[in-house]
LOGU-621601 format. One record per residue (C-alpha): x, y, z; residue in one letter; residue number from 1. Coordinates in Angstrom, 1 decimal. Example, Ala and Ser with C-alpha at 12.3 -4.5 7.8 and 13.67 -1.06 7.14 Angstrom:
2
<pt u="12.3" v="-4.5" w="7.8" type="A" seq="1"/>
<pt u="13.7" v="-1.1" w="7.1" type="S" seq="2"/>
% end
This chain:
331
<pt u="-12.1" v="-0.1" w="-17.8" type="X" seq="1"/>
<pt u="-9.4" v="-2.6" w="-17.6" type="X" seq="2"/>
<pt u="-6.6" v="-2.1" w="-19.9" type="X" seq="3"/>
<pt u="-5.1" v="-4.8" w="-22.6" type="X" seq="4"/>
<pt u="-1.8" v="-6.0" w="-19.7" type="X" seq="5"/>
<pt u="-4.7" v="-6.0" w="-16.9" type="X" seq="6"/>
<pt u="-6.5" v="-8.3" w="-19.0" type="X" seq="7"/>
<pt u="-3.9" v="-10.5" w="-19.8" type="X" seq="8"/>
<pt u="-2.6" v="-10.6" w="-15.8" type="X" seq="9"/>
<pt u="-6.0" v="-10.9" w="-14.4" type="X" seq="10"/>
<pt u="-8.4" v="-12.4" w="-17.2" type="X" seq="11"/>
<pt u="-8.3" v="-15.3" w="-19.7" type="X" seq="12"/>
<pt u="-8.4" v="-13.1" w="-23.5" type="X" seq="13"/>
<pt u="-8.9" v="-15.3" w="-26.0" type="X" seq="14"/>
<pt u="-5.7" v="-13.6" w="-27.5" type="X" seq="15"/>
<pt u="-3.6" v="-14.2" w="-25.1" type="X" seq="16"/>
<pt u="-1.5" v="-17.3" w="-26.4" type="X" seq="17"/>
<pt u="-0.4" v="-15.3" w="-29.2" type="X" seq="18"/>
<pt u="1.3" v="-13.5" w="-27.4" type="X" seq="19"/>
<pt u="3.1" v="-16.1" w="-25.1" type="X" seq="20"/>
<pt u="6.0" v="-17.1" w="-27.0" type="X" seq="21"/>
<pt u="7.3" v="-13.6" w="-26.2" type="X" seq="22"/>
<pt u="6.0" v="-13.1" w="-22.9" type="X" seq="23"/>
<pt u="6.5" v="-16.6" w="-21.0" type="X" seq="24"/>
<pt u="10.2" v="-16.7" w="-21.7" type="X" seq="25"/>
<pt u="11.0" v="-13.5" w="-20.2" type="X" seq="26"/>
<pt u="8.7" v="-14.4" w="-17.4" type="X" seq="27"/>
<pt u="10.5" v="-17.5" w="-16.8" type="X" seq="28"/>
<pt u="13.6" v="-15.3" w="-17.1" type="X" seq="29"/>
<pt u="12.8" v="-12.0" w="-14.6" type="X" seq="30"/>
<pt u="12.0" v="-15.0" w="-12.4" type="X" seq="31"/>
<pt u="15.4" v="-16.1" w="-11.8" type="X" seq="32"/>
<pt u="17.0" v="-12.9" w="-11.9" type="X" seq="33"/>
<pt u="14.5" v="-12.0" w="-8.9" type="X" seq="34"/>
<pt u="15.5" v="-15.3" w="-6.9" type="X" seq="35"/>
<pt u="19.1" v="-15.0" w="-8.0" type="X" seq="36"/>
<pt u="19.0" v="-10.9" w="-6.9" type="X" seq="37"/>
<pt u="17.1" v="-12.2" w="-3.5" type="X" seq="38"/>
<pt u="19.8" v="-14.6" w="-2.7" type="X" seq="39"/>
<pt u="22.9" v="-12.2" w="-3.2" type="X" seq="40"/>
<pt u="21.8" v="-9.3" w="-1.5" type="X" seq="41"/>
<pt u="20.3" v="-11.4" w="1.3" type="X" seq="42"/>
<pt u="24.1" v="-13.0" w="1.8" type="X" seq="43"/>
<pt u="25.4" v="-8.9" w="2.2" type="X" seq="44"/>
<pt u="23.2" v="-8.3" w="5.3" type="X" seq="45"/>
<pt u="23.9" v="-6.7" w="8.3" type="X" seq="46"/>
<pt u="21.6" v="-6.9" w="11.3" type="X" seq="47"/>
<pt u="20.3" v="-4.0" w="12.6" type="X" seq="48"/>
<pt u="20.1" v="-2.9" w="16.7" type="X" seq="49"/>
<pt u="16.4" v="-3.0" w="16.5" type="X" seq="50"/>
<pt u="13.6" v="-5.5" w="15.0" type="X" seq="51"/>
<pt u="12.5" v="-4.5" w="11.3" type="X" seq="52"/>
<pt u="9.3" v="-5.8" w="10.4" type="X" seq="53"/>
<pt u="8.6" v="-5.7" w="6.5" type="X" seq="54"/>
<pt u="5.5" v="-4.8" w="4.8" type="X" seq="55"/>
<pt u="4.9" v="-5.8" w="0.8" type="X" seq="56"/>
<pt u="3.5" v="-7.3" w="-1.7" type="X" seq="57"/>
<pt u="4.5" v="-10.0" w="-4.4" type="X" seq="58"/>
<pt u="2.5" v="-8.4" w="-6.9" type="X" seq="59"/>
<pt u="2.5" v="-5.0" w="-8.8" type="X" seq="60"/>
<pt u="-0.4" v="-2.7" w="-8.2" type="X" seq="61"/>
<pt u="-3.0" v="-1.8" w="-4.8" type="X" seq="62"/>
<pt u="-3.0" v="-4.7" w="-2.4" type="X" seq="63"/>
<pt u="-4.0" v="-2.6" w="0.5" type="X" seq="64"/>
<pt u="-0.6" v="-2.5" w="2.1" type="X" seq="65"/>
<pt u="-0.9" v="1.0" w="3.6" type="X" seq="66"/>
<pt u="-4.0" v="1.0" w="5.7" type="X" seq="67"/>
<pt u="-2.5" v="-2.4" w="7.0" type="X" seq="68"/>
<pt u="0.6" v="-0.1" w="7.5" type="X" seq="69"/>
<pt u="-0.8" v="2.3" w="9.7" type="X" seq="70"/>
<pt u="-3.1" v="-0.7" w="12.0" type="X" seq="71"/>
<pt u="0.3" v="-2.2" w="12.2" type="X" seq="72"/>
<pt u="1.5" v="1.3" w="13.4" type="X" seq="73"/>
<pt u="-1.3" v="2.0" w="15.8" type="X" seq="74"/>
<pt u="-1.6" v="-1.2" w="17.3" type="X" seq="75"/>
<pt u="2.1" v="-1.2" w="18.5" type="X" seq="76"/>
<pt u="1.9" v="2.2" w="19.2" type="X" seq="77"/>
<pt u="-1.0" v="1.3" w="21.6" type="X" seq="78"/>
<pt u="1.5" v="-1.5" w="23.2" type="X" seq="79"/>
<pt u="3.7" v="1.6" w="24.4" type="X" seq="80"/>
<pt u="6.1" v="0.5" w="21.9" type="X" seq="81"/>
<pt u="8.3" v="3.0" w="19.8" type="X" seq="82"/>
<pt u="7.4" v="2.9" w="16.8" type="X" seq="83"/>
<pt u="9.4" v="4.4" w="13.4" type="X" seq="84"/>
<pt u="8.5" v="3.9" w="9.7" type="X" seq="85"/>
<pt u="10.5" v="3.8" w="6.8" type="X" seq="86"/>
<pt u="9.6" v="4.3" w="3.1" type="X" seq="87"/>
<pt u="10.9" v="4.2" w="-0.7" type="X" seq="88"/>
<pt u="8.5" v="7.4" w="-1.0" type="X" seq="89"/>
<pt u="7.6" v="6.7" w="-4.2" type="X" seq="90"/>
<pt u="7.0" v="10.2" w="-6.5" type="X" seq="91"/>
<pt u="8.8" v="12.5" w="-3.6" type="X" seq="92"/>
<pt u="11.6" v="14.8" w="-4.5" type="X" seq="93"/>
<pt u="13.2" v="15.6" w="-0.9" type="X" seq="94"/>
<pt u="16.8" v="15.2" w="-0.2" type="X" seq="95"/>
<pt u="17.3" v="12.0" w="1.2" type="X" seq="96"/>
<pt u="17.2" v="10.6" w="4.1" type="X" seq="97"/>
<pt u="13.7" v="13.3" w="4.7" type="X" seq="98"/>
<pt u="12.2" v="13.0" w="7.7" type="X" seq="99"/>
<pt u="8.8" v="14.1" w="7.8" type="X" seq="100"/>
<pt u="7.1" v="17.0" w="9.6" type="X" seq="101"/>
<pt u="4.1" v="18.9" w="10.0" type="X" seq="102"/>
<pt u="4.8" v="21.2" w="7.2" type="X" seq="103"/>
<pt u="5.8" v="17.9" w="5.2" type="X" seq="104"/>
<pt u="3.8" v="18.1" w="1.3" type="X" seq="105"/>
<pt u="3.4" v="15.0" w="-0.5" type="X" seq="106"/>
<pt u="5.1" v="16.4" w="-3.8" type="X" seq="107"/>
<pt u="8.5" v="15.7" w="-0.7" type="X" seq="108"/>
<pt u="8.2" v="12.6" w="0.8" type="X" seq="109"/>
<pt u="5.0" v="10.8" w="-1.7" type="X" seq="110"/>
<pt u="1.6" v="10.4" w="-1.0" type="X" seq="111"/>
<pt u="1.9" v="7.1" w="1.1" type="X" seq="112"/>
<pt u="4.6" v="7.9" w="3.9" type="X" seq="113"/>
<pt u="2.9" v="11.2" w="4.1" type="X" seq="114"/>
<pt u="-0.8" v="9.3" w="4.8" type="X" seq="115"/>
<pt u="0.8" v="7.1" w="7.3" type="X" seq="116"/>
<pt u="2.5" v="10.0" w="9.4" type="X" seq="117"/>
<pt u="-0.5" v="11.7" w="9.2" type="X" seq="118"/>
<pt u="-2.4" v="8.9" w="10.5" type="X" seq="119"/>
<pt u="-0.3" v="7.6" w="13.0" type="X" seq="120"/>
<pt u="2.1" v="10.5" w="14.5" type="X" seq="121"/>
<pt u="5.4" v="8.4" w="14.3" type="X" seq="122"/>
<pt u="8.8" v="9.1" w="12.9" type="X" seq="123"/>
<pt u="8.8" v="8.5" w="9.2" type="X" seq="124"/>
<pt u="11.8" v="8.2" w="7.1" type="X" seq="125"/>
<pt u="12.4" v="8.5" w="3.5" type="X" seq="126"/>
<pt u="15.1" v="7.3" w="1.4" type="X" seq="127"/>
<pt u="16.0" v="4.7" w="-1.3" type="X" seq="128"/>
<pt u="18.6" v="3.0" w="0.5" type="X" seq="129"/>
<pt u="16.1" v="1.4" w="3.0" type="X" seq="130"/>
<pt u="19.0" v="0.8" w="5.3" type="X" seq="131"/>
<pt u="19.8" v="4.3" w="4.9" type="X" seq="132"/>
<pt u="16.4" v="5.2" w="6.8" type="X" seq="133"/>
<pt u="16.2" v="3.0" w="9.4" type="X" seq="134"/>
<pt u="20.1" v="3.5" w="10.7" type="X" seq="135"/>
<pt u="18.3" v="7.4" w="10.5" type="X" seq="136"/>
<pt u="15.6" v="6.1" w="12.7" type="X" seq="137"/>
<pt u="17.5" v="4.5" w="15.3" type="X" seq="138"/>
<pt u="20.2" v="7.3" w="15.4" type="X" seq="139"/>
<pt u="17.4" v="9.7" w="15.5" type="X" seq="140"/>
<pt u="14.7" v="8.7" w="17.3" type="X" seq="141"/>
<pt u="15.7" v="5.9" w="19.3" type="X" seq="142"/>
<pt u="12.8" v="3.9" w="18.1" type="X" seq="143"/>
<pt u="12.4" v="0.3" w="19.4" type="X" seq="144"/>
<pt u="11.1" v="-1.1" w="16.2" type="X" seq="145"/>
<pt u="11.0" v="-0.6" w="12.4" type="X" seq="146"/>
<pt u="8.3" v="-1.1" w="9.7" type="X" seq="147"/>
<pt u="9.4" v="-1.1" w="6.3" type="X" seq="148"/>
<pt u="6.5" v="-0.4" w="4.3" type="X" seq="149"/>
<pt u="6.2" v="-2.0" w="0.9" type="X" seq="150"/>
<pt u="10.1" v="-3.2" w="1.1" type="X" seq="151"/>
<pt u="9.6" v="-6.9" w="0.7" type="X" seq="152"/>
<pt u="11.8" v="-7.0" w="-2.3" type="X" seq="153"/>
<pt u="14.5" v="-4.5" w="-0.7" type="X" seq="154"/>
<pt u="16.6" v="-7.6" w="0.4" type="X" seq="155"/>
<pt u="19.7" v="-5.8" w="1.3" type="X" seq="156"/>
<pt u="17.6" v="-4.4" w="4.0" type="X" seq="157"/>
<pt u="17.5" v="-7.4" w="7.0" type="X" seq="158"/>
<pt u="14.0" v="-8.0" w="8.7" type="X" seq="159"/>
<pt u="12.9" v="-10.3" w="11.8" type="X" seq="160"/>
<pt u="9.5" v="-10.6" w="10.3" type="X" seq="161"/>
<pt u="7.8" v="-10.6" w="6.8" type="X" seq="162"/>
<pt u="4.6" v="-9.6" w="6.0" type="X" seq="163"/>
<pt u="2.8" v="-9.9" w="2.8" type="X" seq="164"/>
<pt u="-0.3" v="-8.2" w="1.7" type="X" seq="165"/>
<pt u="-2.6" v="-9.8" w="-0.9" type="X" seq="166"/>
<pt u="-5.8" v="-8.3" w="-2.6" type="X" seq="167"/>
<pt u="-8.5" v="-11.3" w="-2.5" type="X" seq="168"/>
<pt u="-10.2" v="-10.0" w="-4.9" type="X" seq="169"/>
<pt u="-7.1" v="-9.9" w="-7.8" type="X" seq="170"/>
<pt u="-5.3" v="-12.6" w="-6.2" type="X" seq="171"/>
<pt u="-2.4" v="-13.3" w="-7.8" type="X" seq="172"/>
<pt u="-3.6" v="-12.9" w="-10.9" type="X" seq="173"/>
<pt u="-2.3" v="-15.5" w="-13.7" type="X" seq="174"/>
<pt u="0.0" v="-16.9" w="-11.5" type="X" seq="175"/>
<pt u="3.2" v="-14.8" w="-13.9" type="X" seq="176"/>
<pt u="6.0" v="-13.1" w="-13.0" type="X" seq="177"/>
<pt u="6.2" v="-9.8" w="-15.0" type="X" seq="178"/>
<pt u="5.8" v="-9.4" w="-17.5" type="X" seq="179"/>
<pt u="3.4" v="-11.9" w="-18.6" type="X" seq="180"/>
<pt u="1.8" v="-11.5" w="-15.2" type="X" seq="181"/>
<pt u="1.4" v="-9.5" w="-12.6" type="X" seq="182"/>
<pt u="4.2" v="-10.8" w="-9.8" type="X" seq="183"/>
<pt u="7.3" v="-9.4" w="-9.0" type="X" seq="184"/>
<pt u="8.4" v="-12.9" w="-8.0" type="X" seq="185"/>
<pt u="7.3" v="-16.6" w="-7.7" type="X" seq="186"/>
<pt u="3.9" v="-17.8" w="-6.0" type="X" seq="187"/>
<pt u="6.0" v="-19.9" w="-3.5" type="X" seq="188"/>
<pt u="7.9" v="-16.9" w="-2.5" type="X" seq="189"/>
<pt u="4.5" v="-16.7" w="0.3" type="X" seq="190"/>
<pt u="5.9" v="-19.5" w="2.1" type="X" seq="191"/>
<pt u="8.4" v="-18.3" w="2.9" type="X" seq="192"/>
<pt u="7.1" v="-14.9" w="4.8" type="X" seq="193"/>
<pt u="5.7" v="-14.9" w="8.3" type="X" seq="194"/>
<pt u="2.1" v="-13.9" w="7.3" type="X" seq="195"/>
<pt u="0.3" v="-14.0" w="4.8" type="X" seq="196"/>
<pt u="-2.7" v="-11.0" w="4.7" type="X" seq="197"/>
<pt u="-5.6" v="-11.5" w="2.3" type="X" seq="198"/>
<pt u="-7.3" v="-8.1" w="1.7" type="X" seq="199"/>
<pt u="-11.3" v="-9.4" w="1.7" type="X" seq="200"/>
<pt u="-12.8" v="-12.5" w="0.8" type="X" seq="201"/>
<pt u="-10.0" v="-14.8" w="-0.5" type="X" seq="202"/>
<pt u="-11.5" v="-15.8" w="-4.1" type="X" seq="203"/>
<pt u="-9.1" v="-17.4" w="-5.8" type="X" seq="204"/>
<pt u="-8.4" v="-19.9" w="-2.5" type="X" seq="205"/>
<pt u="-4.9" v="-19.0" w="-2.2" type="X" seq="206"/>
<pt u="-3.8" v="-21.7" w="-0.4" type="X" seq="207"/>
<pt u="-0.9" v="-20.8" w="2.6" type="X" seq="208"/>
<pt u="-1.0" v="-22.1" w="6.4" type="X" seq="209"/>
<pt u="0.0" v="-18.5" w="7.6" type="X" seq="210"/>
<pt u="-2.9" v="-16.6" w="5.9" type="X" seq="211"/>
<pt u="-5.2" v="-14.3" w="8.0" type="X" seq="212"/>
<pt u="-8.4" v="-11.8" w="6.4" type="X" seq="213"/>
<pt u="-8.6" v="-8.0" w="6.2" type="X" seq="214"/>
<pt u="-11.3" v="-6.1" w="5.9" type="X" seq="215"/>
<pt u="-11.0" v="-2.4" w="4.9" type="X" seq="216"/>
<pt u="-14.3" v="-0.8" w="6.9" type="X" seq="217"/>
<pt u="-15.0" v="2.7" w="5.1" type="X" seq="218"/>
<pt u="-15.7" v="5.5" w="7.4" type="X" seq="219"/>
<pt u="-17.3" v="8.6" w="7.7" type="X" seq="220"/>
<pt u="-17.0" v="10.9" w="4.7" type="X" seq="221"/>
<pt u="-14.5" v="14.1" w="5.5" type="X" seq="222"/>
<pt u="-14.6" v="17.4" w="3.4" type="X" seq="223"/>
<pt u="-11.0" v="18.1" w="2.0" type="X" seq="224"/>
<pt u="-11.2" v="22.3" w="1.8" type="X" seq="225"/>
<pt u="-12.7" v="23.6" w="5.1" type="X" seq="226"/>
<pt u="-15.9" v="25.3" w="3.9" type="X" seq="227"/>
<pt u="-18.0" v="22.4" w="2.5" type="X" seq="228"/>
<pt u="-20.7" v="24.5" w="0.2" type="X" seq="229"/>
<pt u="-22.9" v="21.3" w="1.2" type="X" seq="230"/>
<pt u="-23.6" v="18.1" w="3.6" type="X" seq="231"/>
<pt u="-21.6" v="15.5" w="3.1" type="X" seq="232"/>
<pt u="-23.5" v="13.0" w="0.3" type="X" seq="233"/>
<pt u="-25.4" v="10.0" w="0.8" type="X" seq="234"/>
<pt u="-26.5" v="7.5" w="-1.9" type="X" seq="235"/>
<pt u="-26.7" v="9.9" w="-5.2" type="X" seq="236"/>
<pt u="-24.6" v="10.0" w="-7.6" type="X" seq="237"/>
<pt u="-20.7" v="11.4" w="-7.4" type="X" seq="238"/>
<pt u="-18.0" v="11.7" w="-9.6" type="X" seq="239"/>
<pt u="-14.9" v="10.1" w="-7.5" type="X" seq="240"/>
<pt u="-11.1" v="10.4" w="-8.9" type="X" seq="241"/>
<pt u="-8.6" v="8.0" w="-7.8" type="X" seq="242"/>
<pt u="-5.1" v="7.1" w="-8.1" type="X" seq="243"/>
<pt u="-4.2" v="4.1" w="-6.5" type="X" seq="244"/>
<pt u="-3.1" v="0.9" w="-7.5" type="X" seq="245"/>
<pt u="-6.3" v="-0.6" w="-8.1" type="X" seq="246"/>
<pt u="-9.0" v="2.5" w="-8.1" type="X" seq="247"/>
<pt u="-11.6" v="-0.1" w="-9.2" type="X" seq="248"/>
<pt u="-12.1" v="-1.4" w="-5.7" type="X" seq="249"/>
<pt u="-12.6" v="2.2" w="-4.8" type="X" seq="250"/>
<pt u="-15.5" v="2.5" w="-6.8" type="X" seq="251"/>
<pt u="-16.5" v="-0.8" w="-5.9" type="X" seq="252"/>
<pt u="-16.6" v="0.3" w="-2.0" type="X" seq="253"/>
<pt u="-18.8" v="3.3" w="-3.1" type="X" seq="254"/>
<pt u="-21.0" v="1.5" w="-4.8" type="X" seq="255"/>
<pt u="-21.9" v="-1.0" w="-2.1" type="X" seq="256"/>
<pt u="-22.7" v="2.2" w="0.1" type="X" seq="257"/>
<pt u="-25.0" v="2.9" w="-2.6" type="X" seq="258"/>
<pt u="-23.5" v="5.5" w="-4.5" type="X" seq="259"/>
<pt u="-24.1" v="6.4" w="-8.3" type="X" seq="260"/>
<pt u="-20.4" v="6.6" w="-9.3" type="X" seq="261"/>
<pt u="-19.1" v="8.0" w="-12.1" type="X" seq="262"/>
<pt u="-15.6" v="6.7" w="-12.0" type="X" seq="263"/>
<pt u="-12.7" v="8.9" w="-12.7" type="X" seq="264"/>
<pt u="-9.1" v="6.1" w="-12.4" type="X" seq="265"/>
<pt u="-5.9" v="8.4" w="-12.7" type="X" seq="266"/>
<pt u="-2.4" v="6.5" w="-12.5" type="X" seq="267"/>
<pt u="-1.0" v="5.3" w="-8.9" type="X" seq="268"/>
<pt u="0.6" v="8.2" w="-7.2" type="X" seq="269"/>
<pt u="-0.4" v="11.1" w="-9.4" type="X" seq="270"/>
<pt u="0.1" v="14.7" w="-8.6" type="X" seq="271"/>
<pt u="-3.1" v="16.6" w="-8.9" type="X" seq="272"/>
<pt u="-3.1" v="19.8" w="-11.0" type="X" seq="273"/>
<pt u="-6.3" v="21.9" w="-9.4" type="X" seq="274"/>
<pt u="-8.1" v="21.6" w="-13.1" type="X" seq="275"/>
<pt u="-8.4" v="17.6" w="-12.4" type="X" seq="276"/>
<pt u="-10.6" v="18.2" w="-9.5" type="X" seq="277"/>
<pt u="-13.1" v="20.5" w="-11.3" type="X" seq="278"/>
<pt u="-14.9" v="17.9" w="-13.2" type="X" seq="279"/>
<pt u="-17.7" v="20.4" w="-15.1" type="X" seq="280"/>
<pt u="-20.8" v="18.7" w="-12.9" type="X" seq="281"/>
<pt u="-22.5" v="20.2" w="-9.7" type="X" seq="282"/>
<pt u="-21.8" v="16.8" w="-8.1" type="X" seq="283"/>
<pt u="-19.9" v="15.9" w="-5.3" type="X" seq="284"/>
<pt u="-16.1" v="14.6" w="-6.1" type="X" seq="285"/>
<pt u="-14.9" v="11.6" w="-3.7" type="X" seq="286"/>
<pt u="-11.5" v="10.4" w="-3.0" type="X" seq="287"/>
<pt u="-9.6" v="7.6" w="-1.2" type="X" seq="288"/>
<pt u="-7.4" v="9.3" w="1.3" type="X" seq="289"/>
<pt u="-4.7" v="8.9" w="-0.1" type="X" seq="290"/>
<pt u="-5.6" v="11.4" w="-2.6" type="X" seq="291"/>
<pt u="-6.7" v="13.5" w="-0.2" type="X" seq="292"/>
<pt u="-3.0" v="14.1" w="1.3" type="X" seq="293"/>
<pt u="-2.4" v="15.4" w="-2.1" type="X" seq="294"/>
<pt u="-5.0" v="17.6" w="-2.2" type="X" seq="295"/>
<pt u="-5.6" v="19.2" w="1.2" type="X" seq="296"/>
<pt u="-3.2" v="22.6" w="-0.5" type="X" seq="297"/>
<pt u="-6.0" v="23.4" w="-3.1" type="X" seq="298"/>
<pt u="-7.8" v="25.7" w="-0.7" type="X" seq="299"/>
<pt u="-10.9" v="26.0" w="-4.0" type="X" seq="300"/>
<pt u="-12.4" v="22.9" w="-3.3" type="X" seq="301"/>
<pt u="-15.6" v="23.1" w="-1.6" type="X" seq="302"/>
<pt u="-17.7" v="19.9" w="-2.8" type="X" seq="303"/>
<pt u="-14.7" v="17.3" w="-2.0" type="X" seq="304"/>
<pt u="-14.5" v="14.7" w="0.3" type="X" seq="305"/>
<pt u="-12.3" v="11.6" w="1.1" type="X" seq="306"/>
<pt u="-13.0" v="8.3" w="2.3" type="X" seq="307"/>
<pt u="-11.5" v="6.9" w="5.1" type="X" seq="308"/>
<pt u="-10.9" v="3.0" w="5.7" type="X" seq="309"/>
<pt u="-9.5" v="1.3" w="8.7" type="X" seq="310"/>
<pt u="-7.8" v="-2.1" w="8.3" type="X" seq="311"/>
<pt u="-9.6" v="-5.0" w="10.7" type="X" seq="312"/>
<pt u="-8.0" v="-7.8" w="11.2" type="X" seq="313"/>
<pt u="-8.8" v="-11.3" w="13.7" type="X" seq="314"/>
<pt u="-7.9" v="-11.2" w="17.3" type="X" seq="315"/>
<pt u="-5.7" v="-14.0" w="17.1" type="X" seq="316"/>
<pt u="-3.8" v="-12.4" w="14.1" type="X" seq="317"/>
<pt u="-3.0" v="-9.4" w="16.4" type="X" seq="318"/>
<pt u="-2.2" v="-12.2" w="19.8" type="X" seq="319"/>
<pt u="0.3" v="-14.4" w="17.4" type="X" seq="320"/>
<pt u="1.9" v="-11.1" w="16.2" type="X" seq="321"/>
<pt u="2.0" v="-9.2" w="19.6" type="X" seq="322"/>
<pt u="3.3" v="-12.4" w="21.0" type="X" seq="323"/>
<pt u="6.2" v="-12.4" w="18.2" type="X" seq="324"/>
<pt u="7.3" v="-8.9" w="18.6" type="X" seq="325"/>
<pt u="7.2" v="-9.4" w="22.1" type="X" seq="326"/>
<pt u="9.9" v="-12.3" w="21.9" type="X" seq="327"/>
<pt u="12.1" v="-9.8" w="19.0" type="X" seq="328"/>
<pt u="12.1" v="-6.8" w="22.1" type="X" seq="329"/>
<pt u="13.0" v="-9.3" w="24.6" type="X" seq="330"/>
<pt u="16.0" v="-10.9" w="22.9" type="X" seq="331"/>
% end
């Protein structure tokens, strides 16, 4: 159930001019503080001894950015190319800078960075200071490039390529900046990145000469715990949890695959207590994977499983972006 702000940032309430004599001014006004912020930290930066490529969004909530992450990761990776990742870690409590290991929990480094190493195997940073991490990176690792993930607005960080991650189904919502709408900064802020990703069918026709489609195929269904009491389900009703930044396309996913979903939204990056996963029914609990990284220490669960989803993206997406990292390595 969308809440009163998500109606206002993504629908048209009927209510909503009453409240835009409050709202539109201080729109109007986190505007220019973003551009204003954008332009002095952008003036203090100091280039780096490798290529930083930046992941992000304009927007506030689940636009898909981390599966795009890790297909960004893989596919250099498969290019013999060094890969390292840095991340805010949204929700960890390590010492910064934390590099992750094997032991690594997401209550440490958050739930993203720790999906992502997980994933892909590479070094994976945390830290705040976003320069911080990647000077750890190339001290440590001797990585030959560096993906920021979500640190589009981390300006004091410099970057040889901007990448910006949109959900097609949300767009940008009312068009806003915060908080009368969803965006952390102006529409025309896309222009000015190198690409432009539209998770799924671009609905609301954003219009931008650098935009390319992703499509998030779901996989096979895995058991978190490592004694499934049953099969995995097919097309009967589950309860699934989720907290991400938009868990309704979650559901959604599950329902094209034809499951009966009884949805259970928590807030993005919640910590699971063991009591949230035992929802009183005899049927099967789903997950995105992301939840599943904070999960996989409750050795109870025996009728859990996680979805995967693998970001696809156009051939000549990859070939223009190969052939652009190519040219950074080469300089």
């Amino acid at each position: 159930m969308q809440t009163w702000v998500e109606k206002l940032w993504y629908g048209r309430p009927l209510w909503a001019p009453l409240l835009h004599p409050i709202l539109l001014p201080l729109s109007q006004l986190f505007g220019r503080i973003a551009a204003n912020r954008r332009r002095k930290l952008e003036a203090k930066q100091t280039r780096l001894s490798v290529p930083v490529i930046v992941v992000g969004n304009i927007s506030v909530g689940g636009t898909g950015k981390t599966p795009f992450t890790i297909a960004l990761v893989s596919r250099l990776q498969e290019q013999g190319i060094r890969v390292g990742v840095i991340s805010r870690g949204y929700g960890g409590k390590a010492e910064y800078p934390y590099t992750l290991t094997a032991t690594s929990t997401a209550e440490q480094s958050g739930d993203e960075p720790l999906m992502i190493f997980r994933r892909c195997g590479c070094p994976v940073v945390i830290d705040p200071d976003r320069v911080n991490a990647a000077q750890t990176l190339i001290d440590q690792h001797k990585v030959q490039i560096i993906i920021s993930d979500d640190g589009l607005q981390h300006y004091r960080l410099p970057r040889d390529i901007e990448i910006a991650v949109v959900d097609g189904e949300r767009g940008l919502g009312n068009g806003r900046c915060l908080p009368a709408g969803p965006l952390r900064e102006s529409p025309k802020r896309l222009d000015d990145v190198d690409y432009v990703i539209i998770n799924g069918e671009n609905q609301h026709h954003i219009a931008t000469a650098n935009g390319h489609e992703l499509n998030l195929a779901p996989g096979a269904l895995i058991p978190i715990g490592t004694t499934p009491k049953a099969p995995a389900p097919m097309a009967q009703t589950v309860d699934a949890i989720a907290a991400i930044g938009n868990p309704q396309r979650f559901f959604n996913t599950l329902q094209t695959a034809g499951f009966d979903v009884e949805p259970h939204p928590f807030p993005d990056h919640y910590h699971y207590q063991l009591d949230d996963l035992f929802l009183n029914t005899k049927r099967p609990v789903l997950m995105t994977e992301k939840d599943a990284v904070k999960c996989a220490e409750f050795s109870e669960l025996d009728h859990h499983w996680y979805l995967p989803v693998n970001a696809e993206l156009s051939d000549d997406f990859w070939q223009r972006l190969e052939a652009h990292v190519q040219i950074l390595l080469t300089a």
